[in-house]
C-alpha positions, 0 to 999 in steps of 0.5 A: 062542434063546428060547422061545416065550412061554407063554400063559396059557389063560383060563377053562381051567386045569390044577391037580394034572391037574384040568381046570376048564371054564365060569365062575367066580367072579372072584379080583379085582373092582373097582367105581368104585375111586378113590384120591385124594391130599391135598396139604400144604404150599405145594400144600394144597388141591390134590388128586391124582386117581390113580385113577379110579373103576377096574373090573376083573375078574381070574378064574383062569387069567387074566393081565390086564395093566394098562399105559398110560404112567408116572404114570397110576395103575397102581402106586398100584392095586397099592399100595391093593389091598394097604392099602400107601398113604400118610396123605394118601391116601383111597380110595372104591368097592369092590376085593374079593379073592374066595374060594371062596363069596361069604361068603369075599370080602375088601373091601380098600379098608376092611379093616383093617390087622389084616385085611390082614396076618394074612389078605390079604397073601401069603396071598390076594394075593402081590406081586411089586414094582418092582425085585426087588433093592432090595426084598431086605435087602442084609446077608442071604442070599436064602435067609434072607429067604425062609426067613423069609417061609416060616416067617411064611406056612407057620408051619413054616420047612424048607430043603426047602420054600425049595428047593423054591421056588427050583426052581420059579421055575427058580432055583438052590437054590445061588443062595439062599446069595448076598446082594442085590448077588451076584445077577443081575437075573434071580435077584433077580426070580425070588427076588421071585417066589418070595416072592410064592408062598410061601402059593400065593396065588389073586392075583399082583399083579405091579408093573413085574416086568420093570423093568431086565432086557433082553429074554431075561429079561424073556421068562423072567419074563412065561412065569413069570408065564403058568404060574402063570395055567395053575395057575389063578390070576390074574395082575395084571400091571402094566406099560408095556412092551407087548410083554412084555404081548402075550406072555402076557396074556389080558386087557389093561386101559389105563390113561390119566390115572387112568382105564381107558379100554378092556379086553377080550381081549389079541388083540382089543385089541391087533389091534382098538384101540378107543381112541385112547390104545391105538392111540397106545400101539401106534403107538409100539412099533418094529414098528409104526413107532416113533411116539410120542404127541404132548404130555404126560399132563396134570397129575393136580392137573387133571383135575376141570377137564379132565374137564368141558370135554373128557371124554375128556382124551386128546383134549385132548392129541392131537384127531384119531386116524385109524380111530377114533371121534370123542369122545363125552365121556363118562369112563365105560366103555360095554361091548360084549360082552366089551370095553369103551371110554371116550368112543370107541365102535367104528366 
């Protein structure tokens, strides 16, 4: 039998018995961040727009959960955040990790790699990538790299603390002894997770986190994922599986060809789609019939073009969606109280 899924309580969290009510200063926020990539070679010239002109606020207690199909720009968000792009990539608008006063907020579109190192990653932000496993040095044990991680992140390093650590992911200290290929599937994501909370960052950026796991154990992750946001920090979860993101997401942002096209409260976006891509999204989970999105995603080399003569270019891959509103062709969200939408604004 598996559990019930533990949802995060936004707005609302315990840490050490203290309970914090009211607003608070967001951990993340993105302001018409955008990525793009120069192409060489025999496509020089052409320009790959990843992302968007992005805004998002992650506060504590959250779990906002980024998910749309592969391809449309959810990685390379994770991956700018943490100043882990390419040469070829350049990168305009605002991405802030805040701190307890406004004058302790990081801008980590233009910080330095000096910056990043030494104050944003796995300090600030923990990272929990894409397929556990082939992130972890295969001629180590797991407890030596995260022995490493903590003497690099605590500058002390104590068998005590790696131990502690494993527990409270729900691993076996005894697990730690074993090499990459000698663990499951499960206890190399939990060993990730466990790296990402070595500084006990305010940020989780969680990329894909459940990517080859079968569902017990996706269920297991998505929970662990939850108690951290009940400790007060913030979640980003970055995923396509939405029934591992309706499990423990407070707030969902979908992502469409480069763009967030709608955000607000899991519950409301998930019952109450505004935009057609989410309810194409939806329409394809089994429980609501199995129906996948017709066409393609277009090229991301394309969208310029697109964009001026659709605005919204999900509509250009599938026109009419019945129950929502007709296209008004802006690209831009418009906010609605605690939502907002492109392009479709709600019947």
């Amino acid at each position: 039998m598996t559990a019930g899924p533990v949802k995060a309580v936004s707005e609302s969290s315990e840490e050490g018995g203290a309970v914090l009510d009211g607003p608070s200063r967001p951990l993340l926020s993105l302001d018409d961040m955008s990525v793009r990539f120069a192409l060489g070679g025999r496509r020089a010239g052409e320009t790959v727009h990843a992302v968007t002109e992005a805004r998002l606020e992650l506060r504590p207690g959250q779990v906002l959960a980024l998910v749309g199909e592969s391809g449309c720009g959810k990685s390379v968000l994770a991956s700018a955040l943490l100043g882990l792009l390419p040469a070829n990539a350049w990168l305009r608008g605002s991405a802030r990790v805040g701190g307890a006063a406004a004058e302790e907020d990081i801008e980590l579109l233009s910080a330095s790699e000096r910056v990043l190192a030494g104050r944003v990653r796995g300090r600030r932000v923990g990272l929990v990538p894409q397929s556990a496993a082939t992130h972890l040095t295969p001629v180590r044990t797991a407890r030596a790299q995260l022995a490493e991680t903590v003497r690099e992140l605590r500058g002390h390093e104590d068998d005590g603390d790696v131990d502690e650590l494993a527990e409270r992911v729900g691993l076996d200290p005894a697990a730690l002894e074993h090499y990459p290929h000698e663990l499951s599937g499960g206890m190399a994501q939990r060993v990730a997770v466990a790296s990402a909370l070595v500084a006990d960052p305010p940020v989780v950026v969680a990329d894909e986190p459940t990517t080859g796991l079968d569902r017990p154990l996706v269920d297991r992750t998505m929970d662990l994922l939850g108690e951290l946001a009940n400790r007060n920090r913030g979640v980003l979860l970055i995923t396509h599986d939405l029934s591992a993101a309706r499990r423990v997401a407070t707030h969902v942002a979908v992502m469409y060809a480069s763009r967030v096209v709608e955000t607000g409260p899991a519950e409301e976006v998930f019952d109450r789609p505004w935009h057609p891509y989410t309810v194409g999204l939806l329409n394809a989970l089994p429980e609501r019939g199995f129906e996948p999105i017709p066409g393609h995603p277009p090229a991301l080399t394309e969208l310029d073009a697109l964009e001026r003569k659709w605005g919204c270019v999900f509509c250009q891959r599938r026109p009419d969606t019945p129950g929502v509103a007709a296209c008004d062709g802006t690209t831009e969200l418009v906010s609605y109280g605690d939502r907002a939408v492109a392009a479709h604004p709600p019947c």
